[in-house]
N, C-alpha and C positions, 0 to 999 in steps of 0.2 A: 445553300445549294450543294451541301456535299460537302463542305469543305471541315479538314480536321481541323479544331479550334485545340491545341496541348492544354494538359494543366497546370504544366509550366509556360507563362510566358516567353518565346523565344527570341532573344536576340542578334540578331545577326553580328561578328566583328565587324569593327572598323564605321567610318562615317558612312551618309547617306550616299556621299560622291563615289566611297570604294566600293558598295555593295552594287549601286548601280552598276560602275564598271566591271564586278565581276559576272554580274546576269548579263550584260550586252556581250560577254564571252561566250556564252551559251549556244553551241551549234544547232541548228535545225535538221541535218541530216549528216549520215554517218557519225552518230553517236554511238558508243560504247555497250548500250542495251542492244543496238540496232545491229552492228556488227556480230553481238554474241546469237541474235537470232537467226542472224543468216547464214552464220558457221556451221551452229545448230542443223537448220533446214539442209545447207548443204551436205553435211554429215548423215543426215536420212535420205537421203537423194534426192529433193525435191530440184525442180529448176522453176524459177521465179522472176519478176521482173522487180526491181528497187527502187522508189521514189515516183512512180509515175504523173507526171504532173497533168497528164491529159485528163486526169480523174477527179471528182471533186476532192479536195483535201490533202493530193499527191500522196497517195496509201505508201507506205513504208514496203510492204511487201505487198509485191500485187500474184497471185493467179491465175491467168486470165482465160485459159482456157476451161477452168471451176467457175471462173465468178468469183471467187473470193479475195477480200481485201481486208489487210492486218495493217493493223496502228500500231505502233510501239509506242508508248506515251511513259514521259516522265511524270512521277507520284505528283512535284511543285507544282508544276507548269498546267495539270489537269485535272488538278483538281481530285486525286485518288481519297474519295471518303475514306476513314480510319487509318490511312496510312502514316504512320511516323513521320515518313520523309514530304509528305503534304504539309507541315506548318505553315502556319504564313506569321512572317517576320511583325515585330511591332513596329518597327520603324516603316513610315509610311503604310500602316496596316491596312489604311480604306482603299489607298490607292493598290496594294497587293489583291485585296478581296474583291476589286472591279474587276483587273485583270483578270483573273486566275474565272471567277464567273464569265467572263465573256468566251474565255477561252473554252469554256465546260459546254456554254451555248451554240460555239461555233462547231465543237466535234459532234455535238446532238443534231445541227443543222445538215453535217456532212454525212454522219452517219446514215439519215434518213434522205437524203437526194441520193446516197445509191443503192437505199436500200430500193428505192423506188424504181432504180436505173436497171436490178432485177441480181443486184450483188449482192452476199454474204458478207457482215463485216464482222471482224473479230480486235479485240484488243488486248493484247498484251503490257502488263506495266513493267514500269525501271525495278519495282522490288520483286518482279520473281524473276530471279536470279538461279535459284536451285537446278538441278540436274532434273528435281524430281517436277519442279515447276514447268521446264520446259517440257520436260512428257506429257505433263498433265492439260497442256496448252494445246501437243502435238494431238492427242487424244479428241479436243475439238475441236480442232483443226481438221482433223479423217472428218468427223460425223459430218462435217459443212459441205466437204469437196463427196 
């Protein structure tokens, strides 16, 4: 489904117990990509709504007066084909590769109940990071609105 397979096997430090414990760290909103995008937007002038949970999938940034709704997705967590930071760890690997697909199914699920709802959705990942990435995001971001 998408998923980068390294060719180097990766291993994650530490036991099965530490690694769990550091993923159940892992925030769902107000994350570190999610803040640099809203800086970003704010910085262009946009005004926006954040997290809305009244939507399917609670879009990360919502515009609701466009219709349009942006995911910020991290590379692991969604499965970013080719992405470096998409590996999936050996330790417990089947059980990562269920995850990590369901997860891929659930954003194709959500994507399409609004695209259907009569919304634009766009996604943005954790590796564009650049200055020049975010232009080129803000770029279709205009064509949509």
């Amino acid at each position: 489904m998408g998923l980068h397979t390294p060719a180097k096997p990766h291993q994650w430090p530490g036991t099965s117990a530490q690694v769990s414990a550091r993923m159940a760290r892992v925030r769902v909103k107000g994350t570190e990509p999610e803040q640099r995008l809203s800086r970003f937007l704010i910085g262009q002038g946009f005004e926006f709504f954040a997290n809305v949970s009244s939507l399917p999938g609670s879009p990360d940034v919502v515009f609701a007066n466009k219709k349009v709704v942006v995911f910020v997705h991290g590379c692991f967590w969604h499965g970013h084909a080719g992405c470096r930071r998409a590996t999936i760890p050996q330790n417990n690997r089947e059980r990562w590769v269920a995850k990590i697909q369901a997860n891929v199914r659930r954003d194709r699920r959500v994507s399409r109940a609004l695209r259907n709802e009569g919304w634009s959705v766009l996604t943005i990942w954790e590796c564009q990071r650049s200055e020049k990435d975010l232009h080129n995001f803000l770029r279709r971001l205009l064509r949509k609105m």
